[in-house]
N, C-alpha and C positions, 0 to 999 in steps of 0.2 A: 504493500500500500504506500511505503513513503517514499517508494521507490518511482512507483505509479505519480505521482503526486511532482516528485522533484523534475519529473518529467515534463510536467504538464507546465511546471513552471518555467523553464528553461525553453517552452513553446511559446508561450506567453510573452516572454523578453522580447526572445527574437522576432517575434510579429510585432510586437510596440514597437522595438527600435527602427522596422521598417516601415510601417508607420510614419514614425515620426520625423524619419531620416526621409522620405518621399513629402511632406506635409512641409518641412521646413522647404526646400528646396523650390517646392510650388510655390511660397509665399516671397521668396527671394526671386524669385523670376516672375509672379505678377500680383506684383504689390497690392494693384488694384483691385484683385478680384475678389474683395468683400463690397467693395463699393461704387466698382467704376459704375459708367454708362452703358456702355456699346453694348452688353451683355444682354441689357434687358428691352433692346430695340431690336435686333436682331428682326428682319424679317416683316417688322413692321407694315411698311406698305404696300403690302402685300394685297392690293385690291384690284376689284372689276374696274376699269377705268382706260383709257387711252392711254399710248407710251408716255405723250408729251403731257400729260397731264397728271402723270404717276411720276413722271422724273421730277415735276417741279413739286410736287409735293415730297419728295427723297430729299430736295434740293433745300426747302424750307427747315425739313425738321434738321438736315444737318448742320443749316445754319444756327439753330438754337442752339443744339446742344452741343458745338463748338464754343459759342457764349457761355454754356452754363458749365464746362469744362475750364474754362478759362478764368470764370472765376471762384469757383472751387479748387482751383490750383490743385498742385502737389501735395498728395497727403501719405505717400506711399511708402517714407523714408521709418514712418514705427512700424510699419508690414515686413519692411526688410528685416527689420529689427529683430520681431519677435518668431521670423523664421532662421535667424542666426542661434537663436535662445533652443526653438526646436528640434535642430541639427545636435546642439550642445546635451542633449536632454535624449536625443536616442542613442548619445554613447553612454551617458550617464545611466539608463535604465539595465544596460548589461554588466553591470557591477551586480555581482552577486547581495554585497551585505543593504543595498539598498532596493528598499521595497518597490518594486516593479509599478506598482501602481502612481506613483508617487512621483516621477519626470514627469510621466504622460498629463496628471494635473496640473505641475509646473507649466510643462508647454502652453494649457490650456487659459491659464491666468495671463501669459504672455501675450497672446490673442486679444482675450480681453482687454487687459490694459492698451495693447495698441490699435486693439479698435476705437477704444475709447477716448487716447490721443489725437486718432483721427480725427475723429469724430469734433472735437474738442477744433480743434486746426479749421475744419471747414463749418462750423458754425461762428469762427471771429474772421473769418474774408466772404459768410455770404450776409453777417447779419446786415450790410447795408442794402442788401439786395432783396430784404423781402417786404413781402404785402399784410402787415400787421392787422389789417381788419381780417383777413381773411385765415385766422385759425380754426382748423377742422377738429370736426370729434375722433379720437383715437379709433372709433369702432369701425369706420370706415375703412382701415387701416391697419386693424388689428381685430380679423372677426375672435368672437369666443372661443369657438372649436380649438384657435389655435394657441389661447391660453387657458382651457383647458389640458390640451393639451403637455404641454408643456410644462403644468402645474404636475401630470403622471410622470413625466421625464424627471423632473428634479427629486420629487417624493421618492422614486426608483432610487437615484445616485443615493439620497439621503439616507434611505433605510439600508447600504449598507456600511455603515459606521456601527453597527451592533457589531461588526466584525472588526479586531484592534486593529489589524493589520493595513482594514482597507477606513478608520476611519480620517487619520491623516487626507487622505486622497479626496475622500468623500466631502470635505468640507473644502477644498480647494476647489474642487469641481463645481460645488454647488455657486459659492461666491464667485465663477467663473461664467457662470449660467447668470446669475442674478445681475449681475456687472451689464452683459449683451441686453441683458430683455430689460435694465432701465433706457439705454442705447435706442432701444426698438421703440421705446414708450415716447422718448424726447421726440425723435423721426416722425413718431404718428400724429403727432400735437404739435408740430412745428408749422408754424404758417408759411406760405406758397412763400417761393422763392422767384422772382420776376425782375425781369430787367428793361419794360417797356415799349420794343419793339416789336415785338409780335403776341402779344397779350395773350390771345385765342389759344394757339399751341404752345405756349409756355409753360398758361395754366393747365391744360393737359398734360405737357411732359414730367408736369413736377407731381399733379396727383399720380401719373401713374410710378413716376419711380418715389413717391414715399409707400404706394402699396409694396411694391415688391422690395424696397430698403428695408421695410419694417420686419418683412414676410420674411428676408433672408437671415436679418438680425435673429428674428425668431429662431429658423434654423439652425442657424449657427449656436444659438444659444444650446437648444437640445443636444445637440452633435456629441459635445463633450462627457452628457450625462448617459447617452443611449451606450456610445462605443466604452466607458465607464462600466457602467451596470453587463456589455456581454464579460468584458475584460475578467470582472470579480466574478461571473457567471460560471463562465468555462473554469475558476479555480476549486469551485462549491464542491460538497459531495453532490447525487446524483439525489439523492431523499431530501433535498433544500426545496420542500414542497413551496414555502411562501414565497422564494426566491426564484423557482421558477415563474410564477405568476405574474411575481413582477416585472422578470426580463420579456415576458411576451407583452407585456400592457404597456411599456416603455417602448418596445420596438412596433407595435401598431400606432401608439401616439408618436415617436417619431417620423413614421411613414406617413400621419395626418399631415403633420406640419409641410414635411417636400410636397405634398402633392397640392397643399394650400399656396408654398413657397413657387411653386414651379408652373403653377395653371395660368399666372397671369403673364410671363414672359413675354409671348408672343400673340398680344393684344393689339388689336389696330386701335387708330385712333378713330372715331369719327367725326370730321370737321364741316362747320354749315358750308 
């Protein structure tokens, strides 16, 4: 059995470490992809319509969001950052005398934090730029399902700190999650961001990337606690009846969130 066991351990490492050795490496080659744009336009104009009346509207919206890149500047340089931290953190985890679980929440805080830098960064270069009567209700932006959701994700990570080993981890995780989904919450209630020249599809481009900024944040939020809860999962005995439960209620409430996070993507707009 402890043979069984050191085994599984020593499985466990070495998937974290590549994990988190592939995780860092993506965040250092694109910094942006918690936050950019392009990501969540993709495809967009994708309508019935004439060439030359499809191209000028391709032509329009990338005029916007050229502007609204431009003044959102650079926020990518804590993304680099905290994929330097998670490189640092998947050689870290194959150290036998330190608990396996315990980089991987490191890393996860590191995210955190540098999303939250970002975050932090493009809220004082866009605050001159927005439209203060026009503050939205978060719900629009953050339906329930997906903080119900998300309320099973964390409950998951948290109930396993009954176990010493993984409670260290468990409470890193959680304020790791907790951290994103305030992140998500400011994004939902932040008033439209506008710069005057084309009103119409502005105020479009900015409802739609705070649904999916928020939606992602969400995600992201989850991420930590889902891949968490299999990590301590696969370490259980197999008679961990409550612990199983909970990793299938976690892993269907994380599938709610992507499918919430991901449906809006490739949304057209539609303009009078």
């Amino acid at each position: 059995m402890f043979a069984q066991h050191a085994h599984q351990l020593a499985t466990a490492r070495f998937f974290t470490a590549f994990v988190l050795f592939f995780l860092g490496v993506f965040q250092i080659a694109s910094p942006r992809c918690f936050w950019g744009l392009s990501i969540y336009f993709r495809g967009v104009w994708r309508v019935s319509m004439p060439s030359q009346a499809a191209r000028a509207q391709r032509d329009r919206l990338d005029r916007v969001l050229e502007a609204r890149e431009r003044a959102e500047g650079d926020y990518g340089a804590a993304i680099r950052w905290a994929g330097v931290l998670t490189i640092a953190m998947a050689a870290l985890v194959l150290i036998p005398a330190v608990p396996y679980a315990v980089p991987y929440a490191l890393s996860c805080l590191g995210i955190a934090i540098a999303v939250m830098v970002s975050y932090v960064h493009f809220r004082r270069l866009t605050d001159r730029r927005v439209a203060p009567l026009l503050r939205r209700t978060p719900w629009s932006a953050l339906p329930p399902a997906a903080l119900l959701a998300t309320a099973v994700c964390l409950f998951g990570a948290a109930s396993f700190a009954i176990y010493p080993e993984f409670r260290v981890s468990a409470a890193i995780v959680v304020a790791s999650s907790i951290v994103l989904l305030g992140i998500a919450w400011r994004v939902a209630t932040a008033p439209a961001m506008l710069f005057g020249d084309d009103s119409q599809l502005e105020y479009a481009v900015d409802e739609h990337l705070r649904f999916c900024r928020t939606m992602s944040l969400v995600a992201l939020a989850c991420a930590p606690a889902t891949v968490f809860v299999g990590l301590g999962w696969a370490l259980l005995p197999s008679n961990a009846r409550f612990f199983n439960i909970v990793t299938l209620a976690v892993a269907a409430a994380f599938l709610i969130v992507l499918v919430l996070s991901l449906s809006p993507i490739r949304k057209r707009f539609k303009l009078a």
